[in-house]
C-alpha positions in Angstrom: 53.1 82.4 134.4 55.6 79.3 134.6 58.8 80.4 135.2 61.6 79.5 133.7 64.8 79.9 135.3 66.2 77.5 138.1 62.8 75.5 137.7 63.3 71.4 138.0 63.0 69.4 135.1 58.8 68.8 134.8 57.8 64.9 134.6 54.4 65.0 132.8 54.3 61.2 133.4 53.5 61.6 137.2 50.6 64.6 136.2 49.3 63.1 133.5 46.6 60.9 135.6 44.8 63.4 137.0 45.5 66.3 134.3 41.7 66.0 132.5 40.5 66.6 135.9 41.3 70.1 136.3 42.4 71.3 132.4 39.3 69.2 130.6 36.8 71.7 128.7 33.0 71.0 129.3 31.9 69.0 125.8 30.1 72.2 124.6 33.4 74.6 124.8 35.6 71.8 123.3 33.1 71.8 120.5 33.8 75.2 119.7 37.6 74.9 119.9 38.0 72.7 117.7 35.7 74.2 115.1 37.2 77.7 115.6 40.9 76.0 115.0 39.7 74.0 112.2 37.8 77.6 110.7 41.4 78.7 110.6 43.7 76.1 108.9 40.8 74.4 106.9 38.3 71.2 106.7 40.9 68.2 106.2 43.7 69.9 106.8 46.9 68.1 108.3 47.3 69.5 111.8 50.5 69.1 114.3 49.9 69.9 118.1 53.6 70.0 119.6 53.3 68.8 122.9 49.5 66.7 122.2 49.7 65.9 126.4 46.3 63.9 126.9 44.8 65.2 123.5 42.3 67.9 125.1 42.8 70.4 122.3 43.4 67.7 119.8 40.5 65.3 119.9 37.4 68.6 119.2 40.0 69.5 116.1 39.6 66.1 115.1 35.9 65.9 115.4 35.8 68.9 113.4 37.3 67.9 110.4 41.0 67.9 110.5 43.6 65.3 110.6 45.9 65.7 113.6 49.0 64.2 114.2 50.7 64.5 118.2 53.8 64.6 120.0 54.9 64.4 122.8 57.9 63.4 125.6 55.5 61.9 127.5 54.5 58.1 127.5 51.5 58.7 130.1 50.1 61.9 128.6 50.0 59.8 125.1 48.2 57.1 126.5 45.6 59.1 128.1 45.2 60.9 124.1 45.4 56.8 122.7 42.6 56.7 125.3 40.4 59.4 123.3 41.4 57.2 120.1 43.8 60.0 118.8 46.1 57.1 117.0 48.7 59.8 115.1 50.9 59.8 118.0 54.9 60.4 118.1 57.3 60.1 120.8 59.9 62.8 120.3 61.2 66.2 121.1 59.5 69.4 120.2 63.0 70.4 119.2 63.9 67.7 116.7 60.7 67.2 115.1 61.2 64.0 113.0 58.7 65.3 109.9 59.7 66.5 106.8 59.8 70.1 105.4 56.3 71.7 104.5 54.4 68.9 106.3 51.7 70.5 107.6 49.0 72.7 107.2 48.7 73.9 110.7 51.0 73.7 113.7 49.1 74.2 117.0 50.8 74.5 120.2 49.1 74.9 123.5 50.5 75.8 127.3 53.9 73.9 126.2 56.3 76.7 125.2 56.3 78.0 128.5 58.6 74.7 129.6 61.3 75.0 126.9 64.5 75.8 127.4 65.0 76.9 124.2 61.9 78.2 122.7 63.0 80.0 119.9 64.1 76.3 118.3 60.8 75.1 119.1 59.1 77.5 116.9 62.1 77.3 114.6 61.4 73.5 113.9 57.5 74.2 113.9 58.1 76.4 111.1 60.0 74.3 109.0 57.8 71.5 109.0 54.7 74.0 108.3 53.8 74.7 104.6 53.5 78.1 102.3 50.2 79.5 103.2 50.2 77.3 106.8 48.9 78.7 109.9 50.8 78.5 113.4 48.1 78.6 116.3 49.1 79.3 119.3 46.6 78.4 122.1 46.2 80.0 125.4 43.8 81.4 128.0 42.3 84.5 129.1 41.3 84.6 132.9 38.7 88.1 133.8 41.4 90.3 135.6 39.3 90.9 138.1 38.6 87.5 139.4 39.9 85.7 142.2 42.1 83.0 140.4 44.0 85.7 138.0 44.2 87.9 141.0 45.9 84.8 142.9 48.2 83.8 140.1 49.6 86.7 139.3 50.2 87.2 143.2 52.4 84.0 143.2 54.0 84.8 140.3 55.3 88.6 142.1 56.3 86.7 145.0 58.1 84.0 143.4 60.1 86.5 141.1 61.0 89.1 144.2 61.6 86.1 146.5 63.9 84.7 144.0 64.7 86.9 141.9 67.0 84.7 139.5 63.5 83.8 138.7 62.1 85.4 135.2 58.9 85.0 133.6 58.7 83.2 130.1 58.6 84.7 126.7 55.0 86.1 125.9 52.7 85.2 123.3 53.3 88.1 122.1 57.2 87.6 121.9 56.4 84.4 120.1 54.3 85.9 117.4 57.1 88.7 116.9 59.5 86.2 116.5 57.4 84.1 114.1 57.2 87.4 112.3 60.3 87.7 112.0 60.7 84.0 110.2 58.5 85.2 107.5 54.7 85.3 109.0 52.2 87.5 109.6 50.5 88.1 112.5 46.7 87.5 112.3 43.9 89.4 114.6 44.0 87.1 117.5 41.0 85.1 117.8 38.4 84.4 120.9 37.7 80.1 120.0 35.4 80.2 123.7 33.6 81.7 125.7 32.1 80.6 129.0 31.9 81.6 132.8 33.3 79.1 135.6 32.5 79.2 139.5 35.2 79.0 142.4 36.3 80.3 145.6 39.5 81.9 146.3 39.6 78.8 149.5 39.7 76.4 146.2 42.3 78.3 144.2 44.7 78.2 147.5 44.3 74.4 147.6 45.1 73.6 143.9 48.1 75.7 143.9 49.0 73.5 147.1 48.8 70.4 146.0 50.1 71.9 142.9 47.3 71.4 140.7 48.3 74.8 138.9 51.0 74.7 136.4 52.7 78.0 137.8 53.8 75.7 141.1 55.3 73.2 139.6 59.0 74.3 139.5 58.5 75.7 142.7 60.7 74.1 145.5 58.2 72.8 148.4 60.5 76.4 150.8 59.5 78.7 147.7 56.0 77.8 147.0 55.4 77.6 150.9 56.4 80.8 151.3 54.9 82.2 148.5 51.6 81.0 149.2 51.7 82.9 152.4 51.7 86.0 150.2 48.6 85.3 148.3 46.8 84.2 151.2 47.3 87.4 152.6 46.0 88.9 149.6 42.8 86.7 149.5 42.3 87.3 153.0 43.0 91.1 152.3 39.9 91.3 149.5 37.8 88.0 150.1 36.7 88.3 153.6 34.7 84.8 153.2 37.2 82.5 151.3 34.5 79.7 150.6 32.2 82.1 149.0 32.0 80.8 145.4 32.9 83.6 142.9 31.6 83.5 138.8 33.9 84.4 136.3 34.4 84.2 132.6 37.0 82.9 131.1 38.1 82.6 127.2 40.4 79.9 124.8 42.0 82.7 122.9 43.9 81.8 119.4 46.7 83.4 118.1 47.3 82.8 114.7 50.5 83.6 112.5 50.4 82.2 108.7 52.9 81.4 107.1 53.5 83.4 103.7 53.0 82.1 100.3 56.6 81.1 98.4 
């Protein structure tokens, strides 16, 4: 839902402090991400995460049995994943990987492609550093479409694109598989890693996209996300008479998995 034209250059650095607090999974769904990633590339297998942030995703893969290896632009998001004792970490760019050919035997990438310029090179490098029979993962989640915070987002994200329309949306998941495809893999049934319900109020999701807690706002000038926000409080207002009436939803880490075909 980022978008990717005209958008500032992001600084994780200044996020990463506070980033566990609103993108950390309870213990008991972490638990079942990481076992359902390492069901997929295999007990011991040698895992990259391109863009390992504070190690969320990569610290349940470790406990379950794979080795993992990070990188990442950001010195703060690495020290947070040092902090969770994930000690295979690079500094480097996602688009000049500095591995060799046929590394790994899984590449997982999670709510980072989304920020690249150029993703098509991203996934370029990612497959060259993969091995014969590897697995690409790609990470993401699945909001209920009927609940308050996808009903929110998706409203910013219509009235950022018709109040600037210069503005476009980012390659889909399902763009990246197709190109993936295209490089020589095939496209597995996608794959549901977690599932689990979450309480909020649409009052709540106005305030985290305000202060920006929401990924979507941060390429937002302070003039377009002002005025954007107007449009989705309108909309709460419009459906949610009581804004501070908590809401339960479910929500999903969904896995979508492209391997990489035998030589």
């Amino acid at each position: 839902m980022t978008l990717t034209q005209e958008r500032k250059p992001l600084s994780f650095d200044r996020i990463a402090y506070a980033y566990d607090d609103y993108n950390v999974h309870a213990p008991e769904v972490a638990r079942q991400i990481g076992e359902s990633i390492v069901g997929v590339v295999g007990r011991s297998g040698m895992v990259l995460e391109l863009g390992i942030g504070t190690g969320r995703i990569a610290r349940p893969v470790a406990d379950a049995g794979c080795q993992v290896v990070g990188i990442d632009v950001s010195v703060e998001m690495m020290l947070k994943a040092r902090e969770k004792d994930i000690t295979r970490l690079v500094r480097g760019s996602i688009l000049n990987l500095p591995f060799q050919n046929l590394s790994f035997d899984g590449v997982m990438v999670v709510h980072v492609l989304h920020h690249i310029a150029d993703w098509r090179l991203a996934l370029t490098e990612a497959w060259r550093v993969l091995k014969p029979g590897g697995v690409m993962i790609l990470g993401n989640d699945w909001l209920d479409p009927e609940s308050c915070v996808r009903r929110m987002r998706g409203e910013l994200r219509q009235a950022v694109i018709e109040l600037r329309p210069s503005m476009k949306p980012p390659g889909a998941g399902a763009q990246y598989a197709q190109f993936l495809a295209k490089q020589g893999g095939t496209i597995e049934d996608d794959l549901i890693a977690a599932s689990w319900y979450n309480h909020t109020s649409p009052a709540i999701v106005l305030e985290r996209m305000a202060s920006r807690v929401h990924q979507e706002t941060w390429p937002l000038d302070d003039e377009l996300l002002q005025a954007s926000l107007a449009r989705v409080r309108s909309l709460a207002e419009a459906h949610w008479p009581d804004l501070e009436a908590e809401q339960e939803f479910e929500r999903r880490f969904m896995l979508n998995v492209i391997r990489k075909l035998e030589s």
